[in-house]
C-alpha positions in Angstrom: 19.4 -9.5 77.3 21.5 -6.3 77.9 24.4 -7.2 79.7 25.7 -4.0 82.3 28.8 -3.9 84.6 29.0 -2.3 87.4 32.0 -1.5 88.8 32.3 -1.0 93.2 28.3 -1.6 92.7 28.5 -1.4 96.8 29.5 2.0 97.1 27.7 4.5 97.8 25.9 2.0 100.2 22.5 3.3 98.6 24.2 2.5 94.6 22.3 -1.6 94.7 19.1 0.4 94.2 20.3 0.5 90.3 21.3 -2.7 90.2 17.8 -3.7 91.2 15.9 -1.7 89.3 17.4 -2.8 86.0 17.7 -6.3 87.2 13.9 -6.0 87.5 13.7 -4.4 84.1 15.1 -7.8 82.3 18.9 -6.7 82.8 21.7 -9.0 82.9 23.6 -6.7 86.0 27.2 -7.7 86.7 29.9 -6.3 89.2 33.1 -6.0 89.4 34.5 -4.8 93.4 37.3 -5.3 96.0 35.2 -6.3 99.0 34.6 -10.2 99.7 30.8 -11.4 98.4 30.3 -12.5 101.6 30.3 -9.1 102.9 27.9 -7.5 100.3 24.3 -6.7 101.6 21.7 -8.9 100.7 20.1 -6.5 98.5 23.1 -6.3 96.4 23.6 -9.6 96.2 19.9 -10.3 95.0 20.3 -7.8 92.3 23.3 -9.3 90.8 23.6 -12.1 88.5 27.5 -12.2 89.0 30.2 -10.8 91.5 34.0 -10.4 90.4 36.0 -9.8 92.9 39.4 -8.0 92.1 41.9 -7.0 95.0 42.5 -3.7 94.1 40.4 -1.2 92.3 43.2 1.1 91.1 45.1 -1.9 89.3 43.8 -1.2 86.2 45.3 -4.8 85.1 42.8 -6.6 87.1 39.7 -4.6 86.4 40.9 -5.5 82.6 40.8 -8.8 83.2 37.7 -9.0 85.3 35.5 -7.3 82.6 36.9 -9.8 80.1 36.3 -12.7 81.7 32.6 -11.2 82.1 32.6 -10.5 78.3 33.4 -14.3 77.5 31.1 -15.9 79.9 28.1 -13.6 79.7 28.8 -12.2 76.1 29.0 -8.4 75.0 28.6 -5.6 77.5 26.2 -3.3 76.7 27.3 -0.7 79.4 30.2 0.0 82.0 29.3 2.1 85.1 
C-alpha cells in the first residue's frame, strides 16, 4: 500500500475529494494540518487514515517532525502533496 501525505488536506474546502478518491483506490492517505480534527468535515475525515496536527504550518520544524513520525508508524511515503 502507497502511503501519500497530504499536507492542509482541508484547504481548498473542495481538496478531500483527492483524499477520497485515492483512499478508494487502495491508498494509505495521511495529513498533516493546523486546524483541530474535530473541526475537519466528515468527508475529510472518512478519507483519511491519519490526522497530524501541527500548530503552525510555516514552522518548518514541526511539519519535519510530523512527516517523520508518519514515516515510522506508517512506513515510506510514497508522495508529499
Amino acid at each position: 500500500m502507497k502511503n501519500i501525505i497530504f499536507i492542509s488536506p482541508n484547504f481548498p474546502s473542495n481538496y478531500w475529494h483527492f483524499c477520497h478518491e485515492l483512499k478508494a483506490n487502495g491508498m494509505n492517505v495521511l495529513g498533516i494540518g493546523d486546524q483541530p480534527y474535530e473541526e475537519l468535515s466528515d468527508g475529510l475525515k472518512d478519507s483519511l487514515n491519519e490526522y497530524y496536527k501541527v500548530t503552525d504550518l510555516e514552522n518548518y520544524e514541526e511539519k519535519y517532525r510530523a512527516v517523520a513520525f508518519l514515516a515510522f508508524k506508517h512506513g515510506r511515503i510514497d508522495w508529499l502533496e
